[in-house]
N, C-alpha and C positions, 0 to 999 in steps of 0.2 A: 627737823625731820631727819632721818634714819638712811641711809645711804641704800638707793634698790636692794644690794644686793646684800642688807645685815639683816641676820638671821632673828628671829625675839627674844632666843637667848641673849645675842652678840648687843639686843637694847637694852638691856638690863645693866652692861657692863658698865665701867667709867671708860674712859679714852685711855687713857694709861693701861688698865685691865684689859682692851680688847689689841691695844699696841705687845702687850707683855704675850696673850696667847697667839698672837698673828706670828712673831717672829719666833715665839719656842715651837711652836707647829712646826715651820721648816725649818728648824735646827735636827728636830727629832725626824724628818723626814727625809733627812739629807739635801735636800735643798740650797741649805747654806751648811757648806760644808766646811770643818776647821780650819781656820783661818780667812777662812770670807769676809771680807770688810763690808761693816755695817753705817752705812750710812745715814746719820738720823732725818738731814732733810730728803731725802728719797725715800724713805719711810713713810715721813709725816704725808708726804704728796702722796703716793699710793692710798694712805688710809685715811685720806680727808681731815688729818687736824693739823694744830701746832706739832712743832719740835718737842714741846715742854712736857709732856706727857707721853713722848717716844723716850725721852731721855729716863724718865721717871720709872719705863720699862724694861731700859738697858739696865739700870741702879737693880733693879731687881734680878734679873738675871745673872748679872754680873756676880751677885748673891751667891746665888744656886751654881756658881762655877758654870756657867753653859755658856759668858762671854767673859774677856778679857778686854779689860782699857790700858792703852800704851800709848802713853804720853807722845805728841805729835804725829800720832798715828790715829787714834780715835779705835774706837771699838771694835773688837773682831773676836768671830767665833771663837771658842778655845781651842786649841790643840788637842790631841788624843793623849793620855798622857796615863802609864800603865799603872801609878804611883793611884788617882784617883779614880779608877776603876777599880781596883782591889778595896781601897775607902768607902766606896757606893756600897759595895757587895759586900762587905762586911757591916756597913751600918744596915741597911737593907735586910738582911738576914737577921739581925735581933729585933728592926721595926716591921718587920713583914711576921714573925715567929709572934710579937707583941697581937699584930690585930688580928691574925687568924684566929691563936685562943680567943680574942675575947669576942671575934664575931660569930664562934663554933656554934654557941648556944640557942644562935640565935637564925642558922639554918634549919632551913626545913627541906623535907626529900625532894620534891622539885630540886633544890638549891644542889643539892646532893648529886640529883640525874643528871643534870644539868651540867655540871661538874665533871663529872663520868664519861660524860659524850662526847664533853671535849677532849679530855686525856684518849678516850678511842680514834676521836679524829689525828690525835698527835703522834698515838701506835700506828696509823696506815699511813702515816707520812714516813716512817722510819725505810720500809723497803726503796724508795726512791727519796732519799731524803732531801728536804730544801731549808737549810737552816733559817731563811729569816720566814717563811710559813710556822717552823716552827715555835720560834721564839714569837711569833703573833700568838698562835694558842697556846702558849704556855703564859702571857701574859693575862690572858682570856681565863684561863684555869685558876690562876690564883687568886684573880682581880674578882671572882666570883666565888672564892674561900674568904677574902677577908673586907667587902667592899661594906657586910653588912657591922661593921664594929662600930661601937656606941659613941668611940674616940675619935671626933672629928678631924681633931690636930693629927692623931698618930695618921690617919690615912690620908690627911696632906700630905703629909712626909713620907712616907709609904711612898704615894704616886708620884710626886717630888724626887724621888733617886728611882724609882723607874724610867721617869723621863731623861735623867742624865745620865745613864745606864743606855738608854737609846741614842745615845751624840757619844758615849762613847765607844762604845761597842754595837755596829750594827746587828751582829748574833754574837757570843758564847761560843753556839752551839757549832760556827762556823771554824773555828779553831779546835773545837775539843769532840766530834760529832756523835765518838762513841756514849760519851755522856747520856746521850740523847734517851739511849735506851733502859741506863738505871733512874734516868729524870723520871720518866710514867711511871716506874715500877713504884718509886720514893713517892710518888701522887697518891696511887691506889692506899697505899701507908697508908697515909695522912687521911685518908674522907675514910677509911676504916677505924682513924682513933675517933673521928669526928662521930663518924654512926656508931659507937659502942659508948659514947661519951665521958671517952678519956678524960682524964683529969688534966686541969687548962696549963700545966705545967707540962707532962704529955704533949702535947698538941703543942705547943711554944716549942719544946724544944726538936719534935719532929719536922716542923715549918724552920726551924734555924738551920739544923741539924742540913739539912736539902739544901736550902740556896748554899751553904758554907762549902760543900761538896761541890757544887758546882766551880766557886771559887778556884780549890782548891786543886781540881781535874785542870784549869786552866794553869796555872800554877806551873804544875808539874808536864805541862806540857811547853810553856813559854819561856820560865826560870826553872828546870826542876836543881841545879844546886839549893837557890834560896826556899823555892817547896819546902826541900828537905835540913831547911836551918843551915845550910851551908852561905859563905857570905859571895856576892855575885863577883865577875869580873870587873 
């Protein structure tokens, strides 16, 4: 039987799969925040199983860079670490650029309004800005640009470095705010190559072309020597 409080989604899963999404949840939530030690038997007793299938979900995690194992220390969140942050957002930017082309085709004006609504809700946040509101709807804006692509793997991966993007930067837009206001402009772009139906090369590189920008504002506001090819101190 099913623990009262697991969802019929959360029965579907294996134990290792509902261990693996219980602890990236409060990583991305801040919850366990870097460097938080993880401990597997207080795990397993919170979520009703063995150790063996917590551990199964550290192994995975540990993958995806969102925890570190250190020998006589045992597992813990990873650190913030500006090196792979810039790796996420730049791999990010060519698999986020890959499934918006290919899921363009397959919007429809709903998907479109839809779209639209949201970047207007993310224009009336600009006067009183709240960066992690806004990086909610700008997650919300894309995730509804490219969620319909045919490529199951690419938008694992896709959501995959948005979730490590969310442990390691709680906003971007918190560091860099003015961004904030060529981000909507750089949106309205993109759902106009989308409604004129730009060529999927177009639309790939308008969707790269955006997050890399974003990148790149951080860049020059955190390192701007290396921004600018200069070597850091």
């Amino acid at each position: 039987m099913s623990r009262p409080d697991t969802t019929p989604a959360e029965v579907t899963l294996s134990k290792s799969q509902r261990a693996y999404h219980w602890v990236k949840e409060r990583i991305a939530s801040q919850e366990f925040t870097p460097g938080y030690r993880l401990v597997l038997g207080t795990i397993a007793t919170e979520l009703d199983m063995s150790v063996v299938p917590v551990r199964e979900a550290i192994r995975q995690l540990e993958a995806e860079g969102l925890v570190t194992f250190e020998r006589n220390v045992g597992a813990r969140v990873s650190m913030v670490d500006d090196t792979q942050y810039r790796h996420s957002m730049q791999a990010l930017s060519i698999l986020e650029g890959g499934a918006t082309a290919l899921a363009s085709r397959a919007l429809t004006a709903d998907d479109i309004a839809h779209a639209r609504e949201i970047n207007a809700q993310m224009i009336a946040t600009l006067d009183h800005f709240d960066p992690r509101a806004f990086t909610r709807l700008n997650q919300q804006f894309h995730s509804t640009l490219f969620a319909k692509t045919a490529n199951p793997r690419m938008l694992e991966l896709v959501e995959a470095e948005w979730a490590r993007l969310g442990h390691l930067r709680d906003s971007t837009f918190s560091f860099v705010p003015g961004r904030a206001h060529e981000s909507v402009r750089e949106h309205e772009q993109i759902l106009q190559l989308i409604e004129q139906r730009a060529s999927l090369l177009d639309i790939d590189t308008a969707a790269r072309r955006h997050r890399a920008a974003t990148l790149d504002a951080y860049l020059i506001h955190e390192h701007p020597g290396e921004a600018l090819g200069l070597p850091r101190d």
